[in-house]
C-alpha distance (Angstrom), angle and dihedral (degrees) to the residues before:
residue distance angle dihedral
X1 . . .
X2 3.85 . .
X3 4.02 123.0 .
X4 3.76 107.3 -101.5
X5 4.38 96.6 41.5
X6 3.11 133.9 117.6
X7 3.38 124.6 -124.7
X8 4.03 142.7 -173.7
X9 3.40 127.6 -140.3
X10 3.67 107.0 -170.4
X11 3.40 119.2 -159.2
X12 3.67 90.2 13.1
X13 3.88 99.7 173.4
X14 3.60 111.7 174.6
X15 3.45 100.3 -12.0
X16 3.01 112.3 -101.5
X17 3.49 114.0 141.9
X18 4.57 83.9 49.3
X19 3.58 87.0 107.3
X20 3.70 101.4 61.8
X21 4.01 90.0 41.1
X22 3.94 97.0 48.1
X23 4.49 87.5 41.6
X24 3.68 77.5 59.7
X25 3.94 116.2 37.7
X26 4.04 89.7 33.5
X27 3.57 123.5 -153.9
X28 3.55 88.7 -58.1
X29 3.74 84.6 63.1
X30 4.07 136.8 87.7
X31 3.77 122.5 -132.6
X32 3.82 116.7 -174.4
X33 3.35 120.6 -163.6
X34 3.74 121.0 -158.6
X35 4.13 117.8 -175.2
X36 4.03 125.3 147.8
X37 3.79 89.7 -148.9
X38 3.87 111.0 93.8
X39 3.90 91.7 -160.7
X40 4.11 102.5 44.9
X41 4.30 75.6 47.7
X42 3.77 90.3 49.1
X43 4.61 84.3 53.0
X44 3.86 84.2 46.5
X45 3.91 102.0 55.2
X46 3.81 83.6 45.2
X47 3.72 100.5 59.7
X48 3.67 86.3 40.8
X49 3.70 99.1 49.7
X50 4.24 90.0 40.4
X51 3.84 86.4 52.7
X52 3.21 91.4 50.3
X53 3.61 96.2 -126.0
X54 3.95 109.8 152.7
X55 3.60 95.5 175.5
X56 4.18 98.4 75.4
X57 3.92 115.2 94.6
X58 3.81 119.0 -169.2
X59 3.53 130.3 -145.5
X60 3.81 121.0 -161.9
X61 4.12 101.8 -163.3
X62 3.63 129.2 101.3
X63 4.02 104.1 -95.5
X64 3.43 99.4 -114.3
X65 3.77 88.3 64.8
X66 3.93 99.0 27.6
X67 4.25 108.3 132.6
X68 3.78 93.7 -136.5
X69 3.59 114.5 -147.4
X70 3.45 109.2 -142.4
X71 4.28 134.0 -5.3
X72 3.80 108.6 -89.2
X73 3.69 131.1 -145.2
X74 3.75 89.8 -139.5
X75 3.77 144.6 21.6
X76 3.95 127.3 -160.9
X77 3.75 118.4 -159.1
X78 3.60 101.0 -175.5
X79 3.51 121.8 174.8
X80 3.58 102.7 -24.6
X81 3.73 115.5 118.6
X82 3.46 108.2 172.3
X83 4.10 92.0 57.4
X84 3.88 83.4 49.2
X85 4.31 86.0 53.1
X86 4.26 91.0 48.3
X87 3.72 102.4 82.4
X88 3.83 89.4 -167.7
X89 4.18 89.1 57.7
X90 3.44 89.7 45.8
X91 4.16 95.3 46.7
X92 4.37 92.5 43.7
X93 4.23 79.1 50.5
X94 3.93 96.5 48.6
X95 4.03 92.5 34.4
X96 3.88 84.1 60.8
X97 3.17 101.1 58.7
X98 4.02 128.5 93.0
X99 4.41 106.4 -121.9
X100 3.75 109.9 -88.7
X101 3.61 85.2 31.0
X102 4.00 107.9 141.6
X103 3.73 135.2 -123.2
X104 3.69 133.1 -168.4
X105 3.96 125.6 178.3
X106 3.47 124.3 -178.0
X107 4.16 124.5 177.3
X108 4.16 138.9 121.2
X109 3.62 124.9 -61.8
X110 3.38 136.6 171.6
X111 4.08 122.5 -80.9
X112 3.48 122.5 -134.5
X113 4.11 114.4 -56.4
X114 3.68 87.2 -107.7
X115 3.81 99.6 62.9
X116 3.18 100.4 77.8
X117 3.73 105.1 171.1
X118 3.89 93.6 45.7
X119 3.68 83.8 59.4
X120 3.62 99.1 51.8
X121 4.04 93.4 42.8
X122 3.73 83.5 46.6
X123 4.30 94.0 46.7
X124 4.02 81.5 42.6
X125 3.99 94.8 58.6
X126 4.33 99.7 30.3
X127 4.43 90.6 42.4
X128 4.17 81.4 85.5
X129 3.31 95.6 40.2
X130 4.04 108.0 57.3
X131 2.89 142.0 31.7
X132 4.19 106.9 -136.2
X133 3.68 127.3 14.7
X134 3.95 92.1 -152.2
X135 3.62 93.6 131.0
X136 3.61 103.7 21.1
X137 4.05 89.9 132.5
X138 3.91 90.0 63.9
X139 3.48 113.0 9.8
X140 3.58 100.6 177.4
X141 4.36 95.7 49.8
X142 4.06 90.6 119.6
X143 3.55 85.0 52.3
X144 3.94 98.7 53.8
X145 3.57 91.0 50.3
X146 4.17 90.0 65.0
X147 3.80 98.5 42.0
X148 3.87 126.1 37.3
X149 3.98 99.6 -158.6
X150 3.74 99.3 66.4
X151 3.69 119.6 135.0
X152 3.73 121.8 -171.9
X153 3.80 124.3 -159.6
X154 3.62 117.6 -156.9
X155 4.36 114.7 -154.1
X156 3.87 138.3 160.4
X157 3.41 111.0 -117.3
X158 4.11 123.7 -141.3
X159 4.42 103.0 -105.6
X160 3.85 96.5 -151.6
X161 3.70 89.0 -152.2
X162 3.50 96.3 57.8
X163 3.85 116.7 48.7
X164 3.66 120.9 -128.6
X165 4.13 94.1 -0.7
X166 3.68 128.1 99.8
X167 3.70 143.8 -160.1
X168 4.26 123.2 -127.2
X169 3.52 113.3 -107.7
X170 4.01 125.6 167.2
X171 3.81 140.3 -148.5
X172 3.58 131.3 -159.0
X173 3.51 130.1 172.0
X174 3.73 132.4 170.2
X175 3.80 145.9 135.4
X176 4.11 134.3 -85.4
């Protein structure tokens, strides 16, 4: 990030990762937060307006039919799975973006078939989170089929409740 961009945080909830975003863009900056849930939107303008941060604009809508304000030079997808499995969220997200612009998702996924208990620690931690696991193997597939440089990372994540065990989580980044 570079001060002066402006960036998307889809599925923004309650904020949380504002901090990082606004650090980067500066004051100078645009962060656009885009969450369907009026309350985790009512935590978000909260933190922004208690940090003082006058640069954040929320938008309550699902993404798929989110008026976006401006093109960004960057969208973050973090954690939020069933955007990433909407092909319409993740085309109104991608169409408003300037070219170049870049993208970086990061969630759970499955781990190979084989690791078993990885899967069920990681099925025990996303089963609150989402709302379908159709696509849990490759979460971001609609994505990859609307940008050609995307890279995906697949690691094993500490679980804090379990000692010395993980769960699967991804990231991909690349550019429109």
């Amino acid at each position: 990030m570079k001060p002066g961009e402006v960036i998307l945080d889809v599925g923004c909830g309650s904020g949380l990762s504002f901090s990082i975003l606004e650090e980067g863009v500066g004051r100078e900056g645009s962060i656009i937060g885009i969450d369907q849930s009026p309350e985790q939107l009512a935590l978000a303008r909260t933190l922004a307006e208690q940090s003082g941060w006058e640069n954040v604009t929320l938008i309550n809508s699902a993404v798929e039919d989110a008026q976006i304000p401006m093109t960004a030079d960057a969208a973050l997808f973090s954690f939020t799975h069933d955007i990433m499995r909407t092909p319409l969220a993740v085309q109104n997200v991608v169409r408003s973006l300037k070219p170049g612009a870049r993208i970086v998702v990061m969630g759970v996924k499955w781990a190979p078939w084989w690791a078993l208990a990885t899967n069920w620690r990681t099925w025990r931690v996303a089963r609150n989170f989402i709302s379908t696991f159709e696509g849990f193997n490759e979460p971001w597939s609609h994505l990859a089929k609307l940008i050609s440089s995307l890279e995906v990372e697949s690691l094993i994540f500490p679980d804090p409740s379990v000692p010395n065990k993980g769960v699967s989580r991804y990231i991909a980044v690349g550019r429109k």
